[in-house]
N, C-alpha and C positions, 0 to 999 in steps of 0.2 A: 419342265426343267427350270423354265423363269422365273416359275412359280417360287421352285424349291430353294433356288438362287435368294430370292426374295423375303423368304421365311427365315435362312439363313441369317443374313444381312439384319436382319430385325433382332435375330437372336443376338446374335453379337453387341448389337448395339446397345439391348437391353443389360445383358451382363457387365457390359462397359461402365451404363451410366449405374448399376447398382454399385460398382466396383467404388465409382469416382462416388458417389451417395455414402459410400461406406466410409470412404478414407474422410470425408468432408465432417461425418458427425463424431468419427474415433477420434478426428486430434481436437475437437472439441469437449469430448467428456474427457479425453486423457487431458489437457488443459486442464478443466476444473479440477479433475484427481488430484493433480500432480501441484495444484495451489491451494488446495485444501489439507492435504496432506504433510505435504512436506512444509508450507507455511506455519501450521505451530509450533513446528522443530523452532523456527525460526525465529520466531515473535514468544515462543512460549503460553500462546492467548490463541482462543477459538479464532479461527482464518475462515472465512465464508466468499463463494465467490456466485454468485448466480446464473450466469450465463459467461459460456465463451463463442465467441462467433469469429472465427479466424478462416480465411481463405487459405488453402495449401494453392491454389491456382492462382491466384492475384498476389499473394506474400502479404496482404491485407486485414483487417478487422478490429473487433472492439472488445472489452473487456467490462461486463455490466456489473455494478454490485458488489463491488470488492470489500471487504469490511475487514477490519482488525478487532479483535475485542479488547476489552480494557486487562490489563494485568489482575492477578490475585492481588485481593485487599482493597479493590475501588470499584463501585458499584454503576459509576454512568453507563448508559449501555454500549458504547465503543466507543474506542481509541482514535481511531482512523476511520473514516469512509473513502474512497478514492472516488467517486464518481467515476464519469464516461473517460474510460482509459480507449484508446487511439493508438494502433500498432502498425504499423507497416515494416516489413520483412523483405529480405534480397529472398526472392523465392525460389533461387537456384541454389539458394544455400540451407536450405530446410533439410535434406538430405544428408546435409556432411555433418561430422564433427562440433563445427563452429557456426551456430547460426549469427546472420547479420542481420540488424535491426536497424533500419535506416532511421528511425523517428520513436521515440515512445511520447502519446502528448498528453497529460492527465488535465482534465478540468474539472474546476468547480468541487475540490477534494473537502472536506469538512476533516477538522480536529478538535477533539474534546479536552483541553487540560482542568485535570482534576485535583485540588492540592488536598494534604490534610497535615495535618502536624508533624508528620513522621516522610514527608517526602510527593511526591507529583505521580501520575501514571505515565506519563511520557517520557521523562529519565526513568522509571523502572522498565519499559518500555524498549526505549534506548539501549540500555545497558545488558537488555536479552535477546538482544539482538548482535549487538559487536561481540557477545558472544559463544555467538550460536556455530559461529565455525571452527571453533577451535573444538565444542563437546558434536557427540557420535547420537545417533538416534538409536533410542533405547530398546524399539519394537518391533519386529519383523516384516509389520506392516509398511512402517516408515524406512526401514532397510531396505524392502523391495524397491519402492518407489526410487529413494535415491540412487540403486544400481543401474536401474534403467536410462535415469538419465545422469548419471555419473558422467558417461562419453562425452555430452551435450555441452559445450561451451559457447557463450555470448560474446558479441561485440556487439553495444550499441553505441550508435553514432551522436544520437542527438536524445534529452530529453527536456521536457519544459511543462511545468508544475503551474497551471495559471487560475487565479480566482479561488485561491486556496482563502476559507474563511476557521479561525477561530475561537472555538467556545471556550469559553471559562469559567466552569463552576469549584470556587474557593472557599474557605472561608478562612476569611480574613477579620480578626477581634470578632468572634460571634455573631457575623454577619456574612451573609451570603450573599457572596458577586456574582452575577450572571449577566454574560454582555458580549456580543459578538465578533471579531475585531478581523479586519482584512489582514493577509500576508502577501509579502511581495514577491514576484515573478521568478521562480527560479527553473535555471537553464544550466545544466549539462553536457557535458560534451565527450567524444570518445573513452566511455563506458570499457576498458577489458581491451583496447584498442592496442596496449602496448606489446603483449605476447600475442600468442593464439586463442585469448577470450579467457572470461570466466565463468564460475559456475553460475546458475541461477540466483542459487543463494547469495554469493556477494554481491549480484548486480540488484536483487532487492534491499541487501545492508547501503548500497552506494545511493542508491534512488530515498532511500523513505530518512536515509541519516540526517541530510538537508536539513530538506524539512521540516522533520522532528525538532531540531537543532533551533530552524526557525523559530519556533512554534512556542517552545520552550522561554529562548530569549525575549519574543515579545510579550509574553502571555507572564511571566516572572515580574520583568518588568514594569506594567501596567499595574500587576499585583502591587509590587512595592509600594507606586507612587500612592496607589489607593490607600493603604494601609497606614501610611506615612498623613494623608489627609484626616484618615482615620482619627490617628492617635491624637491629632493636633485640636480635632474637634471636641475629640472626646475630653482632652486635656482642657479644654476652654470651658466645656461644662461644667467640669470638678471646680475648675474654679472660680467660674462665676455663683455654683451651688456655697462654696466659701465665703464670697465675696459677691454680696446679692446686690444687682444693680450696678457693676464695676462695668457691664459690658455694654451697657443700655445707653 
């Protein structure tokens, strides 16, 4: 009878932890689905995410490999990288309605701006994004997904963008700028805090707008003054080729 008792007790325990084994790897592929998918509604540009590693037991985990691609018409190979994103969750609130996200922390994000005569990837970028919630997803695919988590509303509390760096491939007078450049610290606060949360979807227009924003005004910027040095050298050469020995 101890025995049987024993056998029992084993058995349980095994279906248990397949049960908890089960729930632990589905919200991590439905994670990726559900940021692979629904993300190029969003961004309108291939959405890649590699690995999701989320605790449903701790409210805890990370987010590897996150990538944006560049828009149509611009060849750099992405837009966005997020690197090591950092999540920590009320995990008694995974279950409801409204999940709470006490922290999102992203570091070390890389940004490509890509100019050309006709416009940047990051405002094209920008701009298919703010507005991505107003248009409907075209595909039955992308319907499904967003039905399921239609119910699903966010509040995050806090987030903070640190050691976000820069690229800038331009061209600027028939010369290509390439040069890396830091952007500064930005921090977030109650995320969808003022109702009962919001979708996904806004809370990634709210998080990557910043940024972008940032990214845009430094990287423009830099450009000008470049450009501006440009023209003044070049201008000097025309007319020292004029005027030979005028600058000697």
């Amino acid at each position: 009878m101890k025995k049987i008792l024993l056998i029992s007790v084993a058995v349980i325990l095994l279906v248990v932890a397949g049960a908890l084994g089960y729930l632990y790897f589905s919200l991590n592929n439905l994670v990726k689905h559900a940021v692979e998918t629904v993300g190029p509604r969003i961004t309108q540009t291939k959405v890649l995410l590699s690995s999701a590693n989320l605790s449903p037991f701790s409210g805890s985990g990370r987010l590897n490999g996150f990538l944006v691609g560049n828009p149509e018409g611009f060849k750099g190979p992405f837009a966005l990288k997020l690197g090591s994103i950092a999540v920590k969750m009320k995990k008694e609130s995974l279950l409801s309605d409204t999940i709470v996200v006490d922290s999102i922390l992203i570091r070390n994000p890389e940004i490509l701006l890509e100019g050309t005569l006709t416009g940047n990837n990051l405002s094209k970028l920008l701009k298919n994004i703010q507005n991505s919630t107003a248009s409907k997803p075209s595909n039955e695919k992308a319907k499904a997904t967003e039905s399921k988590s239609a119910s699903k509303k966010f509040i995050v509390k806090s987030v903070v963008i640190s050691g976000a760096k820069l690229h800038l491939a331009a061209s600027a007078l028939d010369q290509k700028v390439e040069q890396t450049l830091p952007l500064s610290e930005i921090r977030l606060q109650n995320i969808g805090n003022s109702g009962s949360g919001i979708s996904a979807a806004d809370v990634a227009q709210q998080i990557l707008t910043p940024l972008i924003n940032a990214a845009i005004k430094q990287g423009l910027n830099t450009l000008a003054t470049q450009g501006v040095k440009q023209l003044q050298q070049q201008g000097l050469q025309e007319l020292n080729k004029a005027l030979p020995g005028i600058f000697k």
